[in-house]
C-alpha positions as a Python dict, from the first residue, in 0.01 Angstrom:
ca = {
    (1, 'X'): (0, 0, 0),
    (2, 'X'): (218, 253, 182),
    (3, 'X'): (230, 432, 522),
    (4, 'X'): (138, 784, 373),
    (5, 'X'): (-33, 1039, 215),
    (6, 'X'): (211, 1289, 100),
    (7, 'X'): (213, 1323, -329),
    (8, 'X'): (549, 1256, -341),
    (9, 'X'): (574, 886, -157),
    (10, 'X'): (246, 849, -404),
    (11, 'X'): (401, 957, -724),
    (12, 'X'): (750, 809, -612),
    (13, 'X'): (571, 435, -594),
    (14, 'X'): (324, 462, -886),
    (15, 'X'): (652, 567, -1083),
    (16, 'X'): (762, 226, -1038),
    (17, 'X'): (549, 94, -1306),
    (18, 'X'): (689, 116, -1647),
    (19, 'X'): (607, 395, -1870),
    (20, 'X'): (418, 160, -2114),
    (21, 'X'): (167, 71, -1891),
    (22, 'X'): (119, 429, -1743),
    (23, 'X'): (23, 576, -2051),
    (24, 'X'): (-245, 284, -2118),
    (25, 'X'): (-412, 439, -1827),
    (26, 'X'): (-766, 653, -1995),
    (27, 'X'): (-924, 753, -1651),
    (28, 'X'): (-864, 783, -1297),
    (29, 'X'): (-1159, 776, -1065),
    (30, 'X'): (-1111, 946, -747),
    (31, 'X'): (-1241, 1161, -503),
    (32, 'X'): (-1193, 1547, -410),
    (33, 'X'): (-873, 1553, -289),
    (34, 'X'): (-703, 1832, -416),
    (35, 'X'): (-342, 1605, -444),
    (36, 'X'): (-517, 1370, -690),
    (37, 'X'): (-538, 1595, -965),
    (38, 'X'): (-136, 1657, -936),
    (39, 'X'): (-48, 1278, -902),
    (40, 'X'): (-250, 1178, -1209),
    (41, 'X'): (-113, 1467, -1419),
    (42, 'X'): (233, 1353, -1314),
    (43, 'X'): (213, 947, -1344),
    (44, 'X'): (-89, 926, -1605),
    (45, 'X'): (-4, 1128, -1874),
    (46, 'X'): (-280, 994, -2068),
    (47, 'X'): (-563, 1014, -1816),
    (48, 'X'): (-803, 1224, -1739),
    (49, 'X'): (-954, 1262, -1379),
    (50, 'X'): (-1316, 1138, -1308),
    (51, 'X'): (-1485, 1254, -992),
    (52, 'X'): (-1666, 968, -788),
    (53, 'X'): (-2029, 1049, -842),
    (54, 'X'): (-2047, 863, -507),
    (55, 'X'): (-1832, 1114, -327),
    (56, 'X'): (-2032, 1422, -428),
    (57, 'X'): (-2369, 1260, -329),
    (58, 'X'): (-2231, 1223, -7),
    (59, 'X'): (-2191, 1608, 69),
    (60, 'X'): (-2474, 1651, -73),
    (61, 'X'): (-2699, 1428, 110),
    (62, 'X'): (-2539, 1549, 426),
    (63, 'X'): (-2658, 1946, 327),
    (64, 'X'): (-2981, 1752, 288),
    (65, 'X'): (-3017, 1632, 633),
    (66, 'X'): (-2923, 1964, 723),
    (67, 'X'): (-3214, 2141, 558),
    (68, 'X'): (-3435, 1889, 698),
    (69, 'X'): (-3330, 1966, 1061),
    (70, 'X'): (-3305, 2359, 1001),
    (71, 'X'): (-3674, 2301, 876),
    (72, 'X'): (-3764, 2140, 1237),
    (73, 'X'): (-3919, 1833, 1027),
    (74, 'X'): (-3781, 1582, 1342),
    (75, 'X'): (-4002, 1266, 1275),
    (76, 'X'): (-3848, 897, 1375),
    (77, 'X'): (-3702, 782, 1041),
    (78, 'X'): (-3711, 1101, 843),
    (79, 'X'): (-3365, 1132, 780),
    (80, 'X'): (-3347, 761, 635),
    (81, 'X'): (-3643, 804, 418),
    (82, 'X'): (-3520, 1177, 260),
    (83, 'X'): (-3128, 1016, 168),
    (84, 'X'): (-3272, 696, 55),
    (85, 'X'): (-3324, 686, -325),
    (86, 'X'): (-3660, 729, -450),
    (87, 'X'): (-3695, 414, -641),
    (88, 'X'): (-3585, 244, -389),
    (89, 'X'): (-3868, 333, -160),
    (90, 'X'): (-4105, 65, -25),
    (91, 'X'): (-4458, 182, -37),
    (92, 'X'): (-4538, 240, 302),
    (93, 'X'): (-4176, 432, 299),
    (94, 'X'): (-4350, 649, -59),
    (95, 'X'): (-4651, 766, 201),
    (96, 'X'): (-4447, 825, 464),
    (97, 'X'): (-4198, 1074, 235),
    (98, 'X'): (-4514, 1277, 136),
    (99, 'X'): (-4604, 1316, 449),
    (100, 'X'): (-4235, 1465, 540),
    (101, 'X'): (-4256, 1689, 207),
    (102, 'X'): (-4539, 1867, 315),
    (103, 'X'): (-4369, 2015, 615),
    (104, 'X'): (-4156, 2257, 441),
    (105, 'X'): (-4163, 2386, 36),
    (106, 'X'): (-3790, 2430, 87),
    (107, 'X'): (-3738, 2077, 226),
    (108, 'X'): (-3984, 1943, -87),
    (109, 'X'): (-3719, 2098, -349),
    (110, 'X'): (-3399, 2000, -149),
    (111, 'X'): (-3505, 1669, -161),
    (112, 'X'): (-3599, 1705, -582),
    (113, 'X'): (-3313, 1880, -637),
    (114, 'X'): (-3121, 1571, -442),
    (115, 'X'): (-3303, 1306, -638),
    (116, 'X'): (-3251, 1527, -968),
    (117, 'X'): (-2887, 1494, -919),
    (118, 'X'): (-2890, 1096, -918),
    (119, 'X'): (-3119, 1098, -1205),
    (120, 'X'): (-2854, 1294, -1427),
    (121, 'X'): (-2572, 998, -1407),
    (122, 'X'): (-2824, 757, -1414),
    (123, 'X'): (-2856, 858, -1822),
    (124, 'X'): (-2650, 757, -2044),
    (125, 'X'): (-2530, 1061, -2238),
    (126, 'X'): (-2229, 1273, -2377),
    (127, 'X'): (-2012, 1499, -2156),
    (128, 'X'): (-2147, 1803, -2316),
    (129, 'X'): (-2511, 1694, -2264),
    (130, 'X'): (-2429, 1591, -1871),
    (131, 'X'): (-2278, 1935, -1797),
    (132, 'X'): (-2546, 2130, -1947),
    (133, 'X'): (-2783, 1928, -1694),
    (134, 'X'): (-2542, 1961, -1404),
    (135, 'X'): (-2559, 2339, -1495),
    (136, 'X'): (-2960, 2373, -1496),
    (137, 'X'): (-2949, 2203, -1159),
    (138, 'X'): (-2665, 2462, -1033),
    (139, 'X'): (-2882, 2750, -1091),
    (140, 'X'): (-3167, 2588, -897),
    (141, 'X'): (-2989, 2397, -630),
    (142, 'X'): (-2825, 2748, -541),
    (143, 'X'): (-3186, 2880, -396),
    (144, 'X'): (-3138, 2592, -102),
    (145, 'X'): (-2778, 2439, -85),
    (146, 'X'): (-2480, 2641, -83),
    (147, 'X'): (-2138, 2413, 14),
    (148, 'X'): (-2226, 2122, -181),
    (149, 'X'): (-2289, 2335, -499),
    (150, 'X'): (-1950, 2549, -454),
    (151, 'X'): (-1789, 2199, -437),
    (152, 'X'): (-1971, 2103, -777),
    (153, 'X'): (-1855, 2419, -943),
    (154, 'X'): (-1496, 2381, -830),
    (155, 'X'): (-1491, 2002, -962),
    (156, 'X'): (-1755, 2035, -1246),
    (157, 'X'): (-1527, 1934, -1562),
    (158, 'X'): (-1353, 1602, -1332),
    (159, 'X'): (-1713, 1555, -1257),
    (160, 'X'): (-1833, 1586, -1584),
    (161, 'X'): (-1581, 1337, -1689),
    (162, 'X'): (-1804, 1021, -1584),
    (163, 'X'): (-2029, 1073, -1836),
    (164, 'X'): (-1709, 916, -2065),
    (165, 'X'): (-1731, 600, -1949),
    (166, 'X'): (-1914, 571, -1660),
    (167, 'X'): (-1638, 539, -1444),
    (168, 'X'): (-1645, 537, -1086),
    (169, 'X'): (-1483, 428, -757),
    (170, 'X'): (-1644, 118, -673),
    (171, 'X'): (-1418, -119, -707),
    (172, 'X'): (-1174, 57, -471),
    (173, 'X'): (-1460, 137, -196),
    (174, 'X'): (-1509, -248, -212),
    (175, 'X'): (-1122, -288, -111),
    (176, 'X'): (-1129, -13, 154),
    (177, 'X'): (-1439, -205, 328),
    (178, 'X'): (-1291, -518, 307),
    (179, 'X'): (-972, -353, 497),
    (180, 'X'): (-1175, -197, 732),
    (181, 'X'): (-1319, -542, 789),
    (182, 'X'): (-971, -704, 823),
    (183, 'X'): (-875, -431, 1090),
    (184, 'X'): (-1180, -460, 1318),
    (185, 'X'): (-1115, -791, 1324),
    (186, 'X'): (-755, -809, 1424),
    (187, 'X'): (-849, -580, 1701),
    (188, 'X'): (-660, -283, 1525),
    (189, 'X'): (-319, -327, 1420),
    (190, 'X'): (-10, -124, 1553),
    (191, 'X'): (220, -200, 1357),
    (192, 'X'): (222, -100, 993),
    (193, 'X'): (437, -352, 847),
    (194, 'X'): (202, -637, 1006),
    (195, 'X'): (-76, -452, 899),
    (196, 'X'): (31, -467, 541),
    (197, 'X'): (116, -855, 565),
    (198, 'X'): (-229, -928, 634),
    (199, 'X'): (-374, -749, 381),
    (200, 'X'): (-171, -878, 116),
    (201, 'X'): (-211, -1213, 255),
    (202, 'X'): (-591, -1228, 287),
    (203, 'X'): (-576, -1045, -90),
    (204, 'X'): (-348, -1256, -259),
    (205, 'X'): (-489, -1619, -126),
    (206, 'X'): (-862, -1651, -310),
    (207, 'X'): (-888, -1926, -114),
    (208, 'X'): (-829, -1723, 225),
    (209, 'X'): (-1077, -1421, 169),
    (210, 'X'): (-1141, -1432, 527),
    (211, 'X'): (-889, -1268, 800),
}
């Protein structure tokens, strides 16, 4: 844990571990941050770079939401019930969906086109077989969504990449909650040094998972 985000104080302190266990390294899970790519190339020789499934459903349920307000469909709990996944869905939360679908054609396929897009990493299946699907769903999603599927593009081999192993970030989001956690509850912490004492103290002591 360090005090920045600059590629060099990242590269300089992943450099520390020995070139042995660098090269072990298959895949790096990550999000869109254009620095990534340049860190990984430089410390992992070995790796290749696997966008966080979870990070791009995240821009793109946010273009959803902004369909469904550009589409004047303003019901109590619409927003929850159009990001939530379909399966998911209790079945008074099922009728009340239809009922949101009607309102607009071009809300009904945002929302298909968003649940399309889960269903593709939900299958297990080659990396060949996953970008032909994420390229299908390009050519539709491009009648309704325009930023999320220019961010797709951009990313679509690192994307693609998942469909090797099924990598993701979850692991890591579970460690950035927890410090989130660990910082509300110290009331903030000024002091970076301190701040890093905790965390490797409520970390390192399995006994002590609490702040």
């Amino acid at each position: 844990m360090i005090d920045s985000h600059k590629q060099v104080d990242i590269i300089k302190v992943l450099m520390q571990q020995p070139l042995e266990v660098r090269t072990q390294v298959k895949e790096v899970s990550v999000d869109m941050w254009g620095g990534f790519a340049k860190v990984i190339a430089e410390v992992f020789p070995n790796a290749q770079v696997v966008f966080d499934r979870f990070h791009i459903m995240s821009p793109l349920n946010k273009e959803l939401n902004q369909v469904r307000r550009r589409e004047g469909m303003v019901v109590k709990g619409s927003k929850f019930i159009l990001l939530k996944n379909r399966v998911d869905l209790l079945p008074e939360e099922r009728v009340k969906l239809e009922e949101i679908l009607q309102h607009s054609s071009r809300l009904r396929l945002s929302y298909e086109l968003k649940e399309k897009f889960r269903s593709i990493f939900e299958c297990h299946q080659t990396v060949e077989a996953g970008k032909a699907e994420l390229l299908e769903w390009i050519a539709i999603a491009k009648l309704v969504y325009t930023d999320v599927v220019a961010t797709i593009e951009n990313h679509l081999n690192g994307i693609c990449n998942y469909f090797l192993s099924r990598t993701t970030s979850g692991v890591m989001e579970g460690i950035n909650n927890r410090i989130k956690l660990i910082k509300r509850q110290g009331y903030g912490f000024v002091n970076f040094d301190n701040f890093r004492a905790r965390l490797l103290a409520c970390f390192s002591d399995k006994k002590n998972l609490s702040p």
